[in-house]
C-alpha positions as a printed NumPy array, in Angstrom:
array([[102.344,   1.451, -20.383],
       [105.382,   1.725, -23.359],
       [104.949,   2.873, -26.322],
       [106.433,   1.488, -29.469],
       [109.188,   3.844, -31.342],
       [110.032,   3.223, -35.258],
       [113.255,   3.104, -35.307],
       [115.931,   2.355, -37.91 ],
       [114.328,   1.198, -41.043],
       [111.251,   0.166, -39.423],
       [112.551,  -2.025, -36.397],
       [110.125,  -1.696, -33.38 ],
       [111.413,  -1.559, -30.046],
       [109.598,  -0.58 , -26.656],
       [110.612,   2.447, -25.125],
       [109.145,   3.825, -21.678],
       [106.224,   6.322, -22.244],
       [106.948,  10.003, -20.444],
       [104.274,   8.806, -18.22 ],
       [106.18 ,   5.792, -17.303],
       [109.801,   8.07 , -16.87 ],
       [107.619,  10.282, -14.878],
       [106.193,   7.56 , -12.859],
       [109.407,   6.074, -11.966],
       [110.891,   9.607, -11.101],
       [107.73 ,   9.855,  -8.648],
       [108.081,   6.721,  -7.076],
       [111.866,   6.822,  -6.519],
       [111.748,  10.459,  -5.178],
       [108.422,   8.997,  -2.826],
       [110.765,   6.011,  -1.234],
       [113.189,   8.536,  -0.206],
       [110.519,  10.254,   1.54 ],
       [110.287,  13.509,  -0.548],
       [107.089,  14.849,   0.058],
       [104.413,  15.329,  -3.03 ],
       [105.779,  19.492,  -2.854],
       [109.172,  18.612,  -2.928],
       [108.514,  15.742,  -5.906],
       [106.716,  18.62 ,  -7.741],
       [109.162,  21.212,  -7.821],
       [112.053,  18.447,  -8.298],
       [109.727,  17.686, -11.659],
       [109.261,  20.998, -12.916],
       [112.629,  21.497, -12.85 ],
       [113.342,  17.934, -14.835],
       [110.371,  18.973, -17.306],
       [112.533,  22.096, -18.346],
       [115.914,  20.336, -18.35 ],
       [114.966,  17.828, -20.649],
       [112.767,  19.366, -22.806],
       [109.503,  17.388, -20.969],
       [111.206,  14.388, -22.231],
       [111.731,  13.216, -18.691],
       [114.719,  10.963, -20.448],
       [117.885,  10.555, -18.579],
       [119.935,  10.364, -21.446],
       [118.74 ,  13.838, -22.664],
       [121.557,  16.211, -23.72 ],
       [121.861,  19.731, -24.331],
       [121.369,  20.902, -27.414],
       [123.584,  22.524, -29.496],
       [121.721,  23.046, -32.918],
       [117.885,  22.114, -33.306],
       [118.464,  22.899, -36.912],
       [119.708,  19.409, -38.113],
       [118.449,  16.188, -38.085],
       [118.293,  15.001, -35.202],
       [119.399,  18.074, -33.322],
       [123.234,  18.237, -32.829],
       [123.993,  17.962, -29.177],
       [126.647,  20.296, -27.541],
       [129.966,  19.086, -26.753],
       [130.701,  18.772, -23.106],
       [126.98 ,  20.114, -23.043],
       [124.329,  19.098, -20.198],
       [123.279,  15.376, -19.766],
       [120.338,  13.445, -17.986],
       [117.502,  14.823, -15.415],
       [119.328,  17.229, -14.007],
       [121.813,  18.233, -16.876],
       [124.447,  17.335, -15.467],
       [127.261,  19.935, -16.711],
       [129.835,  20.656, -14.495],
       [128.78 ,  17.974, -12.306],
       [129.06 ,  15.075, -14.805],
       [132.342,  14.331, -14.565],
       [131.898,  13.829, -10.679],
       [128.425,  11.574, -11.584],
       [130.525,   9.578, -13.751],
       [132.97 ,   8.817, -10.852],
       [130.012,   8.407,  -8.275],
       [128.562,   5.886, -10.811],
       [131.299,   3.866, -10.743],
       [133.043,   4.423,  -7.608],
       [128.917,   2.916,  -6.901],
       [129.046,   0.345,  -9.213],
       [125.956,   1.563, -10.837],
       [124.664,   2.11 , -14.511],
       [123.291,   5.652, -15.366],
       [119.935,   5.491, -14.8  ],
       [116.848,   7.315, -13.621],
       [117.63 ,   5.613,  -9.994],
       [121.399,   6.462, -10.208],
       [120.485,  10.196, -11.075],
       [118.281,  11.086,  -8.715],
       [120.487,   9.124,  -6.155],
       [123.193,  11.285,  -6.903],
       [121.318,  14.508,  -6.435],
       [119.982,  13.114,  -2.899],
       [123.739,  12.217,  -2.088],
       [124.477,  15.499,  -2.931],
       [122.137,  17.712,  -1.553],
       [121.845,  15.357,   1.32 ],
       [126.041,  15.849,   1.879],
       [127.227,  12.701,   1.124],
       [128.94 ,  13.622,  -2.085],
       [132.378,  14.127,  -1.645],
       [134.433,  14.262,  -4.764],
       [138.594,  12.775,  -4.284],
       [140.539,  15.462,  -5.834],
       [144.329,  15.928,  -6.423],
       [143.371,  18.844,  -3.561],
       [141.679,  16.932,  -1.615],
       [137.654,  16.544,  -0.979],
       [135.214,  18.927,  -2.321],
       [131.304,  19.683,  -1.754],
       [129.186,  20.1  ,  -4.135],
       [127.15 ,  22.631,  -2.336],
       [128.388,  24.611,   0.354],
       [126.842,  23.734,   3.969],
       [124.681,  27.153,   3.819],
       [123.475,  25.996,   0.65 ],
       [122.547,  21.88 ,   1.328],
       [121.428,  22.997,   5.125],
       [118.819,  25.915,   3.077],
       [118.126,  23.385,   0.415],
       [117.14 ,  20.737,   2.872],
       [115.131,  22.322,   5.32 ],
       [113.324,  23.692,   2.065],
       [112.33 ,  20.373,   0.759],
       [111.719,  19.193,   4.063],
       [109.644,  21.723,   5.527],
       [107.954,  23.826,   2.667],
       [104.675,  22.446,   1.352],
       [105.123,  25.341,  -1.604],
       [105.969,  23.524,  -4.856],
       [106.801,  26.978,  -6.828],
       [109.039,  28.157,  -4.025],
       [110.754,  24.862,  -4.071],
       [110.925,  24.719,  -7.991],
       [112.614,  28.304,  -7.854],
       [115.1  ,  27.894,  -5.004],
       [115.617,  24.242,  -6.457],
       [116.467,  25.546,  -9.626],
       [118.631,  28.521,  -7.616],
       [120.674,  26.291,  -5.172],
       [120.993,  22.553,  -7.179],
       [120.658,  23.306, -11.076],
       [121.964,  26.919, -10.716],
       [119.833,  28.041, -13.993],
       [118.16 ,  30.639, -15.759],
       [114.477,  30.996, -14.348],
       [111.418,  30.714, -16.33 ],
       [107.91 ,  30.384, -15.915],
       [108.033,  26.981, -17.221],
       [109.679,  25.857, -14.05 ],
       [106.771,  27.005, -11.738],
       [104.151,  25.933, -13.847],
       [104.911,  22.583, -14.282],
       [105.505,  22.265, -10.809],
       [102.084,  23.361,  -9.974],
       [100.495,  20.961, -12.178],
       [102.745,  18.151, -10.816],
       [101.503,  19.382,  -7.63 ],
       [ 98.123,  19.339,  -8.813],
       [ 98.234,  15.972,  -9.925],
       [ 99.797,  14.238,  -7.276],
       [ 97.364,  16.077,  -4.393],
       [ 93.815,  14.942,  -6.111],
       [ 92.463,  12.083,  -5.256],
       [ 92.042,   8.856,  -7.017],
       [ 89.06 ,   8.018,  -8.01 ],
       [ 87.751,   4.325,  -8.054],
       [ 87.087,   4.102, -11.47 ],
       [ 90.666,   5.594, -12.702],
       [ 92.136,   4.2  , -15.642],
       [ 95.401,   2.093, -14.944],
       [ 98.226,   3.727, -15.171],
       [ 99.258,   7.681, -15.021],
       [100.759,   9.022, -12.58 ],
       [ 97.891,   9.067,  -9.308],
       [ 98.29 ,   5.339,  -9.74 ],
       [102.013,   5.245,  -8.277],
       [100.494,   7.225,  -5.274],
       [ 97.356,   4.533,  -5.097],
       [100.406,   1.718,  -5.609],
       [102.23 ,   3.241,  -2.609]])
């Protein structure tokens, strides 16, 4: 489903829905065998970092006063706000050949918290995430059926933010979501219908 944005004196173009950013998120995160706790408390954390806009473009904000919003320099960018890390994402993109892209980000997270990002420096390679870290991180998304503990220690270990509620609670809805059934008669679309589609 896309939505049509008015953009620039009144030129239409088709832009992906949250739904549909959320959906891809979902399935990506499902064919690297996340499990629906795991994909939850991965969203909730996404939800806050981009301000629910599920956009990997997002950027930090600087100043919501003007119009549009002023983003910070050197400030946060995509799914995961990418701050300190962007620099290395940049390289991994194109050391990868890849675009940024929903795919590429999430990749990059897996790669990292997975330990297969290594960054070439002038001092050699560098992690990351420490080993104690990734291996707590791992077995967490691996063995933990908890999205709020995941969305918490997620936020802890990979995004290394300030908590908030919002965090948890989206998680649980995600969690919500993607653990009721579907029914025969659901509408197309939204997000039980990647899980039907898988």
């Amino acid at each position: 489903v896309n939505v049509l944005s008015y953009l620039n004196g009144g030129e239409v173009e088709n832009t992906p829905s949250v739904e549909d950013k959320q959906n891809e998120i979902i399935k990506h995160l499902k064919d690297k065998g996340y499990s629906n706790a795991a994909i939850s408390g991965i969203l909730g954390n996404i939800d806050w970092e981009t301000g629910g806009t599920f956009d990997y473009n997002h950027k930090e904000i600087e100043d919501y006063t003007t119009t549009p919003p002023t983003p910070k320099k050197d400030g946060g960018h995509g799914l995961f706000q990418f701050t300190k890390m962007k620099s290395h994402y940049d390289e991994w993109l194109n050391k990868n050949e890849k675009n940024d892209s929903i795919q590429s980000q999430i990749d990059f997270m897996d790669d990292i918290i997975q330990g297969k990002k290594f960054i070439d420096t002038k001092d050699g390679k560098i992690e990351m995430l420490s080993p104690k870290e990734r291996v707590k991180l791992q077995t967490l998304l691996r063995e933990s059926d908890d999205p709020s503990e995941i969305a918490l220690e997620f936020n802890k270990i990979f995004e290394k933010g300030k908590f908030n509620d919002r965090r948890v609670d989206s998680a649980l809805s995600f969690s919500n979501t993607l653990s009721s059934p579907v029914s025969p008669d659901s509408q197309e679309g939204g997000i039980t219908s990647v899980l039907e589609s898988l």
